[in-house]
Structure formats: C-alpha cells, structure tokens
ROVO-147191 format. One line per field, with one value per residue (C-alpha): x, y, z; residue in one letter; chain. Coordinates in steps of 0.25 Angstrom, whole numbers, always signed. Example, Ala and Ser with C-alpha at 12.3 -4.5 7.8 and 13.67 -1.06 7.14 Angstrom:
c1 c(+49, +55)
c2 c(-18, -4)
c3 c(+31, +29)
res c(a, s)
chain c(A, A)
***
This chain:
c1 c(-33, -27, -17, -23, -17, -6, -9, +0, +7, -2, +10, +8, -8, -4, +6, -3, -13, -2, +1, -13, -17, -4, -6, -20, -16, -6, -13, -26, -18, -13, -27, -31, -22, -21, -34, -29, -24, -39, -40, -29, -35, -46, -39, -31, -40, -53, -54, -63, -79, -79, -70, -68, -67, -66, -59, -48, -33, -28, -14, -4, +5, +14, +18, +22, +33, +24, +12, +21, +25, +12, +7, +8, +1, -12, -12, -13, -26, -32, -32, -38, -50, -46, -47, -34, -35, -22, -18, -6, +2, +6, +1, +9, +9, -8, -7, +2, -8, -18, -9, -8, -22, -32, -35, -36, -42, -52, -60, -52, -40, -41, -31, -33, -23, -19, -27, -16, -14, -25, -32, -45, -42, -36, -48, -58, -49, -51, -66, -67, -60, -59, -46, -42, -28, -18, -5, +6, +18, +31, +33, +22, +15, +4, +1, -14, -17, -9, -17, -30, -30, -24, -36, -46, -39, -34, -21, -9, +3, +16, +19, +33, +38, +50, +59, +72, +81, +78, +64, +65, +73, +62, +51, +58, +58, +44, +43, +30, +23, +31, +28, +13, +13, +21, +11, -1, +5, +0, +12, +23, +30, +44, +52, +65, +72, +77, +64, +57, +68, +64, +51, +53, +63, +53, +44, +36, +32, +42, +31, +24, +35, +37, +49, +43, +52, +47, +34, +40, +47, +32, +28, +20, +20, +5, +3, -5, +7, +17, +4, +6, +20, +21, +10, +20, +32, +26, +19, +31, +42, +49, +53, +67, +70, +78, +67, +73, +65, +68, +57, +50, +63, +63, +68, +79, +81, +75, +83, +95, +91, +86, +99, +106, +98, +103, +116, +105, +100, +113, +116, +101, +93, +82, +80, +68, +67, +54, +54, +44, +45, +40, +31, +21, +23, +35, +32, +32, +45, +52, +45, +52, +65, +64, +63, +72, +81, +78, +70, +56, +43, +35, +25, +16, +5, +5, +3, +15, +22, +37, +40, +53, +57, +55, +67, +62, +47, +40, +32, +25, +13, +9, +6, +15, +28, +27, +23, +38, +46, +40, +42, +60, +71, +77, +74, +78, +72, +71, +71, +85, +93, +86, +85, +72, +75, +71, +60, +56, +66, +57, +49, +57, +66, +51, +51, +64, +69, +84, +84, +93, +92, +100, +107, +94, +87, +85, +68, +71, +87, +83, +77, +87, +99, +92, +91, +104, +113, +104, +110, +94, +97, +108, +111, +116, +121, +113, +106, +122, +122, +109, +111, +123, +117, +106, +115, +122, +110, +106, +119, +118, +104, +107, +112, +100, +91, +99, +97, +82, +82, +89, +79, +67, +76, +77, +61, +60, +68, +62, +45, +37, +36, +20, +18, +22, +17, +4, +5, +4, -6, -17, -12, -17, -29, -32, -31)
c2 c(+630, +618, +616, +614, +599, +598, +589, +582, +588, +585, +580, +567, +565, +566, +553, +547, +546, +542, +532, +527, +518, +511, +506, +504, +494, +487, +484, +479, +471, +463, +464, +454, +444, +444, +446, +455, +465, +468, +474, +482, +487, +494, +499, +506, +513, +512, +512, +503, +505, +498, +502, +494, +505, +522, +532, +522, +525, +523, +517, +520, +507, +505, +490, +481, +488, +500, +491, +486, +499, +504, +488, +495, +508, +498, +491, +500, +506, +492, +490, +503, +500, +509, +505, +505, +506, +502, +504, +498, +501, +487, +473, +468, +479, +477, +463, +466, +475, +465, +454, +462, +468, +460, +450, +456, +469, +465, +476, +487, +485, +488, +488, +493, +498, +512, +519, +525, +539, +547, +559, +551, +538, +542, +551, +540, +533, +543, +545, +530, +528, +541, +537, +544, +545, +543, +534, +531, +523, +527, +532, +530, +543, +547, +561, +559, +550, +562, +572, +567, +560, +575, +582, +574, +578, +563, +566, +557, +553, +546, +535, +527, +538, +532, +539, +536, +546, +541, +540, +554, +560, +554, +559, +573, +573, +574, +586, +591, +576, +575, +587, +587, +573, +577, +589, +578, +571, +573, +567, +560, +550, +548, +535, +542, +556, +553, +551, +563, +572, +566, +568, +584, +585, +581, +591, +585, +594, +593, +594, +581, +574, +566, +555, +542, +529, +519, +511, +497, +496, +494, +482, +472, +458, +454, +443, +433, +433, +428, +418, +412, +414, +404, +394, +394, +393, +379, +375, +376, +370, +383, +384, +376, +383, +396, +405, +414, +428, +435, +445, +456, +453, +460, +455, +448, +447, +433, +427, +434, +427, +414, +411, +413, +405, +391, +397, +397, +384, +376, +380, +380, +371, +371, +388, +393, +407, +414, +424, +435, +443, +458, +458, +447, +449, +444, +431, +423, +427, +423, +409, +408, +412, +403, +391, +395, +395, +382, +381, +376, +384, +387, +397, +404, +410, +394, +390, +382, +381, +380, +366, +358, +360, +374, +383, +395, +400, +411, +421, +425, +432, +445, +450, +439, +444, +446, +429, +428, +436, +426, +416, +419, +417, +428, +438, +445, +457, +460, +472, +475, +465, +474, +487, +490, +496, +484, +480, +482, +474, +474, +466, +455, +461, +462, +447, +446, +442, +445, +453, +454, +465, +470, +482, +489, +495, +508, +506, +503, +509, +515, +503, +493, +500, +500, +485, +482, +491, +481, +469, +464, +467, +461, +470, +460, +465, +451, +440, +430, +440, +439, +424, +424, +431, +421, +411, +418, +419, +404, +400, +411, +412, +419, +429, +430, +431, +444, +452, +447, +453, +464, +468, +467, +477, +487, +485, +487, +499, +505, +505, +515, +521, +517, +525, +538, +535, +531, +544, +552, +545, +546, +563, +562, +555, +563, +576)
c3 c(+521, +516, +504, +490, +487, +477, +464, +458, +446, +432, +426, +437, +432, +420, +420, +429, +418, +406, +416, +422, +409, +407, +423, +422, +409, +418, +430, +420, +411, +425, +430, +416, +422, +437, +445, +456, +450, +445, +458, +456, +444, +449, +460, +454, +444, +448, +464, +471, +472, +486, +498, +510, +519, +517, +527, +528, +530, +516, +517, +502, +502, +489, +491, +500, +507, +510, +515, +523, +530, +530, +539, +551, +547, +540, +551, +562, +558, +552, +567, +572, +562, +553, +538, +530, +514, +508, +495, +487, +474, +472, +473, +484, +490, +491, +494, +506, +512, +511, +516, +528, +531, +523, +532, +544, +542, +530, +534, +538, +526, +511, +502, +487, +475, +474, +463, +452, +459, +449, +455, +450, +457, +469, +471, +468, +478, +489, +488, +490, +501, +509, +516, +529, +526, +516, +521, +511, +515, +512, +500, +488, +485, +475, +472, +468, +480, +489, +481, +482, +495, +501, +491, +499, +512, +518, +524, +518, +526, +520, +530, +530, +522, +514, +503, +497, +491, +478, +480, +485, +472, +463, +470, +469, +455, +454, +463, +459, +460, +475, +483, +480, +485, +497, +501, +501, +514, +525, +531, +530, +539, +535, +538, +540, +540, +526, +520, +527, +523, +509, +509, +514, +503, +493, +498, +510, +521, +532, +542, +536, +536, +549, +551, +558, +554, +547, +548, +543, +557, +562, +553, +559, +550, +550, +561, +551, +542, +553, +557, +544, +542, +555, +550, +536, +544, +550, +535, +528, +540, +538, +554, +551, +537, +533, +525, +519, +511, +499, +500, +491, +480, +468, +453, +453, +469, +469, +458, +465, +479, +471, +466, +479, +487, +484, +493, +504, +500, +501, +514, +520, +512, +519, +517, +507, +501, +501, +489, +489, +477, +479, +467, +463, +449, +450, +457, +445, +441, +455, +455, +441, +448, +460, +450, +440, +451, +454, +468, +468, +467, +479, +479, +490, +478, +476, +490, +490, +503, +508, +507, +511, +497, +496, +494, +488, +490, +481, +491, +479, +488, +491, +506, +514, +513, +530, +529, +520, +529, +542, +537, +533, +540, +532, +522, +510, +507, +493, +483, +489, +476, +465, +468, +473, +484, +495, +503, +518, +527, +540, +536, +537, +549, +557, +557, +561, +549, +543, +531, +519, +507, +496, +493, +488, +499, +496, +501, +516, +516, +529, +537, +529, +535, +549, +547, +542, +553, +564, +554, +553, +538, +528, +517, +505, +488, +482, +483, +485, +498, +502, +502, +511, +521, +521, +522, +534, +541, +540, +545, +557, +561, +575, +565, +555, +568, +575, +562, +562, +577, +573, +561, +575, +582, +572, +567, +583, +584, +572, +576, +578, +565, +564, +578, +572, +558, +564, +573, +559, +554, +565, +565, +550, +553, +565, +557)
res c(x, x, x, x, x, x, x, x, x, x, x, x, x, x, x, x, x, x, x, x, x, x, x, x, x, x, x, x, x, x, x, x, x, x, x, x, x, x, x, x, x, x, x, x, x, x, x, x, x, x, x, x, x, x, x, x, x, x, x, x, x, x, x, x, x, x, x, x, x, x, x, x, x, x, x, x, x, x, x, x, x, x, x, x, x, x, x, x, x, x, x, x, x, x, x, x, x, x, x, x, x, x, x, x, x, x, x, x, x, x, x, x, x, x, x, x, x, x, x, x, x, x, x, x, x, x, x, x, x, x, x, x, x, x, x, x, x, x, x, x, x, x, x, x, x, x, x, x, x, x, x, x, x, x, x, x, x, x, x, x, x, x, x, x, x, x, x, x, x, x, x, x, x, x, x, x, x, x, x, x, x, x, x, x, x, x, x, x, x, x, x, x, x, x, x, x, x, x, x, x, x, x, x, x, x, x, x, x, x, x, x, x, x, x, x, x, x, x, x, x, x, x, x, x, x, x, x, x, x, x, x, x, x, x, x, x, x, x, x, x, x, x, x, x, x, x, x, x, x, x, x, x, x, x, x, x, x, x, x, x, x, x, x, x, x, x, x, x, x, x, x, x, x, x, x, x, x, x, x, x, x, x, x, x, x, x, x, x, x, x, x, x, x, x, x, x, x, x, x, x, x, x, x, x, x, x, x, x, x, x, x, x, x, x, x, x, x, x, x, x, x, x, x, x, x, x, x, x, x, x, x, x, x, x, x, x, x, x, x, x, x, x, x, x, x, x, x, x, x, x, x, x, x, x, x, x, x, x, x, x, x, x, x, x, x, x, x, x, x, x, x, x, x, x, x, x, x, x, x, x, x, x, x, x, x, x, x, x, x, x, x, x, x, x, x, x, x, x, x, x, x, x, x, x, x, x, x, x, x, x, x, x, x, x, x, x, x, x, x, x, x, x, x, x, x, x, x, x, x, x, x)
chain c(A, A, A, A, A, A, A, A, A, A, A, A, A, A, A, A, A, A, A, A, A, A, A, A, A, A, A, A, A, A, A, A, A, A, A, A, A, A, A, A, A, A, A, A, A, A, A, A, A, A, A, A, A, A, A, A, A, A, A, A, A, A, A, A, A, A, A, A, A, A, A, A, A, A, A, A, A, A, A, A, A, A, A, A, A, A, A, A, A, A, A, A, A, A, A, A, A, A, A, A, A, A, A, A, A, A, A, A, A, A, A, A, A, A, A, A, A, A, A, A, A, A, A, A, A, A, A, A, A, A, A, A, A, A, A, A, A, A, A, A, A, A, A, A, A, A, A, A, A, A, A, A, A, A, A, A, A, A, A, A, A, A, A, A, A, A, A, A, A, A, A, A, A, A, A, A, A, A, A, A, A, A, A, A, A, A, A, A, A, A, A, A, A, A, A, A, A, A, A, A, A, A, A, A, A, A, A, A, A, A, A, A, A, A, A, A, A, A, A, A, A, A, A, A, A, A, A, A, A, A, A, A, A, A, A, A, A, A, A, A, A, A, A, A, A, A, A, A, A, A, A, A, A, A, A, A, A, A, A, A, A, A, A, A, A, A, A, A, A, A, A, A, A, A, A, A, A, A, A, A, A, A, A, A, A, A, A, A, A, A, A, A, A, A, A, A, A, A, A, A, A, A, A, A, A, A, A, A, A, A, A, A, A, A, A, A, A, A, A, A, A, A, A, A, A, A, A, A, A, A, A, A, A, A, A, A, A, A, A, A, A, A, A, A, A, A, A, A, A, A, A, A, A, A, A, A, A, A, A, A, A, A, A, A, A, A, A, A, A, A, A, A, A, A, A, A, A, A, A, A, A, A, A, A, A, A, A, A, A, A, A, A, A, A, A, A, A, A, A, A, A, A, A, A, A, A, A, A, A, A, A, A, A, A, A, A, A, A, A, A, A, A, A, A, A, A, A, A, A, A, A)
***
C-alpha cells in the first residue's frame, strides 16, 4: 500500500496567501507598462486554457543557469519526439529556453512561467497538462508542486543535484517544510559526494540518492548560435580584434570593470568589451554606466553593430549569451566581484575560451576549483586584477590558448553525467 503524501505544514499555506496579492500587485503593475510581462501575468495566476501538448516531460528550471544544465536533458528527448514543457521562475531564465528550443522544435517545445506554488494552481496546472514526469534541476523545490504532482502519482526526480553548506543549513531550519519535500522525490541525482551527503543529512532517503557528477560537463552550445556567431564575426571585422566578455555581471561589477578598461585600451586599442548584464532590468542602468565612463553607446536591443569605433558593446539581450561567449577572445564571468556566488564557467571553457572570476564562487566551488587546478580558470580579488590578467593574455596568446585547451580537457574528462542522469530518468518513466 503506498505511503499517504505528506503536506506541507499549514504554517507555509498560510504565508503563501499573506504573500500571494502583494506579488500578484507586482507582476501587474509592470504588466501596465511592458507588454510581456502580461504573459506572465496569467501564468502565474490563472494557467493557460490552451496547451500545446499534454503527457509531456515537465522540465522545473529556475534561471538561466539551470536551463542551462538541464540543455542536454531538453534536448535529448525533443529529438526522440518527445514533447518537453519547460517552466521558469524568471524572465531570462524563460527567454533562454526559448532561445534555445523555440526555433527548432516549434512543435514539440513549450515553455510557460511557473504558476505561484498554491495547492489550487499547481493543481489546475497538473489537470492541464498531465505531465509524465517531474524534473527539476539542481536545487529549486516547491512543496505544493512536489505535493500534488506525487498526490497525482507523476514521479519527481532532482537532476544536477547542487547544495551548498549554506544552502543546506537554511533548508534545515525549516525541517518540517524540507523532509516533506524530500519524501516527494522519486529520486535524486546528486552532482558530488558532498551534496548527497547533504541532502541525506537533511532527511533524503539514502536509497534515492544516487551520485552521478554533473550535467553541465555535457553542454552542447546550439549549432545556429555559432552559425551566426561566425556570420557576425565577418559583419563586424572582428577576426583581427581582442573581444573580450564580461558576462552575467551583477551591480557594481560593470562599473568596476568599466573603469579598468582603459588599461586594456592603452595597450590594445583595437579590443572591445562585450557587457552582458545578468538582469534586463538592469540594462538601462549599465548603458548609463558605459557613457558615464566615457565610451560610446552601442546596443544589440538597438540593432547597432560593432563598428571600428566600438570599444564597449551592451549585449543587452536575453537568450544569446552562447552567440557572446563565440564570438570572445576571453571571458570574465560575473557574480564572482559582488557576492553572488558566480555563475557557470563551462560555458565559456566549452568553446575554449579562458576564463577569469572573482573570489565569489561559492555556486560552482566544486567545478571552479577543477578548472582552476588545470590553470583553464584565473582566480582574481577585482576588477584592477582582472585587467591585468587580460593584459597578460594579449601579450602571450600561446598562453591564453593552453588555458582555453585545458578548460576542453577537463569538460572532456568530466562527460558522462547526462548518460547516467538519463539512465534515471528513462527507470522512472519505465516504471
């Protein structure tokens, strides 16, 4: 006889409705003013009347990073003819996904909002889609969407497993929110010993909990991305220049890098800095910043182009980081100045790309170190560091090139993950 499910405490439901029209008021009030987030709007709240396709494979991605990791996954059963139904917490995250998928799986590929984690919603959700399985990636759970999707017996598996210490000791002090939310899944596929460990800790079935490395070492960047990165390369006469990346940066890593940059400038004058901020909210603001700094405007939402000119160009896009990190000589990955925590180097290091990060890499500690004992990774204290390690590499190629090579070698050393992953995944189905 199978288990009764375990609910999430009252205590949860109840903040979840003190908390529900105060987000509903926020996503409206932006709604007013820009017209795609009107979408959002009744994604989150009301669940769409039409769906492209039911008994799909329902894939939970928080953001960016995470749609990332779960590329692979998405793309594996696109090409089988399975549908996928994607669902995002964030804006980029959502506009990646369909960056990715949109175009060549028109049919087959969906991606929508999450609905807010009510027992109403998420059941709504569930009745109009009738997913065949649950995956989430890496870390982001919600006890409702657990609840119900385990109440209308899909099966639920963690995939990319990640979790910190610190992510750990916060989950444990909710004990009673946690271990109803671990019981749910099915399974869960741990990147490292550590994080298993964490997850069993926290109450996890040790039996559930398989260790299988991480998905990210299987990332494939989407062939008409490069395509286009190639046909740009040509456009803009960028073959003989140094592009260099400051990617998914974070408040105030550009105005850090912005004023180091001239250091850059006065030695290569011909090098151009692509900035990609991580959020488009804050695109308005790093434009201001790359004018108050005295370098001229170019925009990709604008259509404007690199031009001979050009020393500073504001990817302010959503869904082309992969086309950026093409098209550079180098990169800087951000959130690693302010704290966040970092984003995903193999990105970068897939297209054989150097990377430098800050001292804030808490997200990715495991793969950075990998990285950075292979020297394909620089780790730098700020952005005056960050420029001289530019700077080194411009005057010693062969040595910017080894460290790209040797970034290949551990991504190559390091595959596999998606094999076992998938292995789990079919067993689920199968059941």
């Amino acid at each position: 006889m199978p288990k009764p499910v375990q609910q999430p405490p009252f205590w949860y439901q109840v903040l979840l409705a003190l908390i529900l029209p105060l987000y509903r008021l926020r996503v409206w009030q932006r709604s007013r003013t820009q017209a795609d987030y009107q979408n959002e709007v009744i994604e989150r709240f009301q669940i769409a009347k039409t769906v492209k396709n039911t008994r799909a494979i329902w894939i939970h991605a928080v953001s960016v990073g995470e749609t990332n990791a779960a590329q692979p996954v998405i793309e594996h059963f696109l090409k089988q003819g399975q549908p996928v139904l994607v669902t995002n917490t964030t804006r980029t995250g959502q506009a990646r996904a369909k960056a990715l998928f949109d175009q060549n799986y028109p049919e087959l590929f969906e991606a929508v909002f999450l609905p807010v984690d009510t027992v109403g919603l998420m059941q709504q959700f569930l009745q109009r889609y009738q997913p065949r399985l649950f995956i989430l990636i890496e870390t982001e759970l919600w006890p409702n969407a657990l609840a119900q999707t385990r109440q209308a017996g899909i099966p639920s598996i963690l995939l990319n497993a990640r979790l910190s210490a610190r992510s750990a000791k916060g989950y444990g002090k909710f004990g009673r929110l946690t271990h109803p939310m671990l019981a749910q899944l099915s399974c869960i596929a741990a990147q490292d010993q550590a994080t298993a460990q964490r997850f069993i800790e926290l109450g996890a079935d040790a039996k559930k909990v398989v260790v299988t490395g991480s998905v990210k070492f299987d990332i494939q960047p989407p062939n008409h991305l490069l395509e286009h990165a190639e046909q740009l390369k040509q456009q803009w006469q960028l073959g003989n220049r140094p592009v260099l990346i400051a990617a998914s940066t974070h408040e105030p890593e550009e105005a850090q890098i912005l004023a180091q940059f001239p250091k850059v400038l006065a030695q290569f004058p011909s090098a151009v800095l692509i900035m990609v901020p991580r959020h488009p909210e804050r695109f308005e603001r790093v434009a201001q910043l790359i004018q108050q700094n005295g370098f001229g405007l170019f925009q990709r939402s604008q259509q404007q182009e690199i031009q001979a000119e050009t020393q500073v160009y504001l990817a302010d896009s959503m869904g082309e980081l992969w086309l950026w990190y093409a098209l550079a000589s180098m990169a800087f990955v951000g959130g690693s100045f302010s704290a966040t925590g970092g984003h995903n180097p193999l990105e970068p290091v897939r297209l054989g790309v150097p990377v430098v990060m800050g001292p804030h890499i808490f997200n990715f500690k495991v793969i950075v170190e990998q990285l950075m004992q292979a020297y394909a990774l620089t780790q730098v204290d700020n952005a005056e560091a960050l420029a001289q390690v530019w700077l080194n590499w411009l005057q010693q190629p062969e040595q910017a090139r080894q460290a790209g090579l040797a970034g290949l070698q551990v991504m190559q050393a390091n595959q596999g993950a998606l094999d076992r992953q998938l292995g789990l995944v079919k067993k689920l189905l199968n059941e």
